[in-house]
C-alpha positions in Angstrom: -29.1 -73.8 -43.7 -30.7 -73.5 -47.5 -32.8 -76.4 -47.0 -34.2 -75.1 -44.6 -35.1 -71.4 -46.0 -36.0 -72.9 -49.1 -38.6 -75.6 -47.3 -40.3 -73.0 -45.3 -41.3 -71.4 -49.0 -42.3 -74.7 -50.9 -45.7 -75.9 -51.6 -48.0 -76.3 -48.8 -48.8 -80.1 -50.2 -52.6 -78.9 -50.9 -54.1 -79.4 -54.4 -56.8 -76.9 -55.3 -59.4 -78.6 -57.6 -59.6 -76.8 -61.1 -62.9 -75.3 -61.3 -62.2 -73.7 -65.0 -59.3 -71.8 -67.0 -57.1 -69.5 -65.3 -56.5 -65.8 -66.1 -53.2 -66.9 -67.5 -55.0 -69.4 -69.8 -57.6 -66.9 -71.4 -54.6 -64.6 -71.5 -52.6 -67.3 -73.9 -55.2 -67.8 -76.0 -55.9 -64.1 -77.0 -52.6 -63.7 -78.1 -52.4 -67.0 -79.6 -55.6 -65.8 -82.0 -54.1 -62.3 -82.2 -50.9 -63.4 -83.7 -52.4 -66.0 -85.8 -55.5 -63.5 -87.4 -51.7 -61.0 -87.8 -50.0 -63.5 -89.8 -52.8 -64.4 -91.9 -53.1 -60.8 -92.9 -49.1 -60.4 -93.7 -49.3 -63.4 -95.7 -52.3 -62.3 -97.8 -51.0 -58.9 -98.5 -47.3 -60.3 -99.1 -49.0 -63.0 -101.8 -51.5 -61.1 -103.3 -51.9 -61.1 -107.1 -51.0 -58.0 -108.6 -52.5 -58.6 -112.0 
């Protein structure tokens, strides 16, 4: 009885060519530079000279 249910909402079979980055993608990568430019800043403030 599952099998069934559960092969009625599978994957169709059909493979969509990539025609460029998804949504998702961009989406990673902002917050990927975000986070890095963020702990670059911490780490300057939290190791700079105080002469």
């Amino acid at each position: 009885m599952y099998s069934s249910l559960t092969v009625a909402h599978g994957h169709t079979g059909v493979v969509a060519p990539r025609t460029g980055p998804e949504l998702s993608d961009l989406a990673l990568f902002a917050v990927a530079v975000a986070a890095v430019w963020f702990v670059r800043r911490a780490l300057r403030k939290r190791f700079a000279r105080k002469d």
